[in-house]
C-alpha positions, 0 to 999 in steps of 0.5 A: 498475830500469826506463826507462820510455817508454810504458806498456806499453814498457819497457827493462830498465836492466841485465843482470839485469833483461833476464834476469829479464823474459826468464823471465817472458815464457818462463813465460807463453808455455808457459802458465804465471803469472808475476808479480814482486814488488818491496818493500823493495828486494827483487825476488822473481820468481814463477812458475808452471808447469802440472803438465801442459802439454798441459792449457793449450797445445796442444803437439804444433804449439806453439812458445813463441816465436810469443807473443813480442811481438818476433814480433807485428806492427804498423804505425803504422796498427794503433797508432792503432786501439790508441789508438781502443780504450784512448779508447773503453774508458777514457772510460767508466771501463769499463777503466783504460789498464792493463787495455786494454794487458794485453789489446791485448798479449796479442792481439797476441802470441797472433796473432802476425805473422799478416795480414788479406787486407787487409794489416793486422795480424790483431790489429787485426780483434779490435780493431774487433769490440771497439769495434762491441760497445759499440754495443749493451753497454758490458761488461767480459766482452764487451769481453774476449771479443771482443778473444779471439774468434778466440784458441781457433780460430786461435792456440794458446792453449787452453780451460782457459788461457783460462778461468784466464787470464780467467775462466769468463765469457770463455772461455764467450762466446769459445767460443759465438762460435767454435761459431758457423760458420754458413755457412762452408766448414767446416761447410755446414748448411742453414737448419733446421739453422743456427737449431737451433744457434743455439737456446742462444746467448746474446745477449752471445754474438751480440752478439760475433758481429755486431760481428765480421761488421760488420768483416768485412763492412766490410773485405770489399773485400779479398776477391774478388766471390764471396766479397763476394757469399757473406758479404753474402747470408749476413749478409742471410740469417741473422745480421741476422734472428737479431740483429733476434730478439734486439733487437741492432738497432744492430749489425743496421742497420748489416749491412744498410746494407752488406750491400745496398751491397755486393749492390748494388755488385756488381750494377751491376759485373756490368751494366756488364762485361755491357753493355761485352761486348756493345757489342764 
């Protein structure tokens, strides 16, 4: 019924099928479930839509066809960061291919054509997060929720789609780690304040969190000198002491390695355009 090429590509062999996957891909992209069931020589579809949208997707900006894959961007450099993430989940047996595949393509369609300041395509951020998160914890739920972290802030895919979708744990640790907006242009909190939010998050959560600042931190070429400035001196601060309390020591080294490079860096940048502004 269907050419397979890859295991996640497929090519519908006839009319019918295209027609029957279209719809599946419709359902799920208006948050609904959709399944087909083949036995016997008898194709049954299933589908199952919401009693009221709104509870699962937020539809007053929603438009269904931004989780279409065709709308996803990719790049050959993005499908080699794919392959790093199934080897790095499958050869512990944390994952099957499959499972990894489900979840790279739903990223994928939720962020959309989306980039990074860097060029790359926003779905492979959540990617790395999920790899720097074995570091500390070979887990299913944290691996789930970091390759979701970003999804409740920057896609349309709400709450209660997420916890039916993957389960209460998940959705619980992908909204800690989007409640943690310490020190962002959004919220503007003061050192007292930060650490009284933080009091009740989770170490999974953190975990999470620290894995994210490590990719952002190591792409932060991409961003200008303040903002290198503003996120290493805030990861220094306040991320890296939180994670050293929690005994998150991998993820928290390596922040400061390259926190302090990039301090440094900037600081004999900053020399060297003084000392050329004086010798003219």
């Amino acid at each position: 019924m269907v050419v397979h090429l890859h295991p996640r590509i497929f090519i519908p062999k006839d009319i019918e099928t295209l027609y029957l996957y279209e719809s599946l891909r419709i359902i799920e992209a208006h948050g609904g479930y959709s399944n087909i069931d083949e036995t016997e020589g008898t194709t049954t579809p299933l589908y199952v839509l919401p009693v009221d949208c709104s509870d699962v997707i937020r539809t007053n900006t929603f438009k269904g066809i931004d989780l279409f894959p065709e709308k996803s961007c990719k790049v050959l450099s993005s499908l080699s960061e794919e392959k790093k993430l199934i080897i790095a989940l499958t050869e512990n047996q944390l994952f099957t291919e499959e499972e990894v595949g489900k979840l790279i393509d739903f990223i994928k369609r939720a962020h959309g054509s989306t980039l990074r300041e860097s060029g790359d395509p926003y779905y492979t951020h959540p990617i790395w997060t999920a790899i720097h998160t074995l570091l500390e914890k070979a887990d299913r739920s944290i691996v789930k929720a970091a390759l979701l972290h970003d999804i409740l802030e920057d896609t349309q895919v709400s709450f209660p789609y997420l916890q039916w979708k993957f389960g209460k744990r998940v959705a619980q640790l992908v909204e800690q780690v989007t409640h943690m907006k310490i020190g962002s242009k959004r919220f503007l909190l003061s050192k007292e304040e930060q650490q009284l939010q933080m009091e009740h998050i989770e170490r999974d959560a953190l975990i999470i969190k620290l894995a994210d600042r490590l990719h952002n931190v190591q792409t932060l070429y991409a961003r200008s000198p303040a903002d290198q400035k503003r996120v290493a001196t805030e990861t220094l601060d306040f991320f890296i002491p939180l994670g050293k309390k929690y005994g998150i020591n991998i993820l928290a080294d390596g922040l400061k390695v390259r926190c302090e490079f990039i301090l440094d860096n900037l600081k004999h940048k900053d020399k060297d355009k003084n000392d050329t502004h004086d010798h003219k």
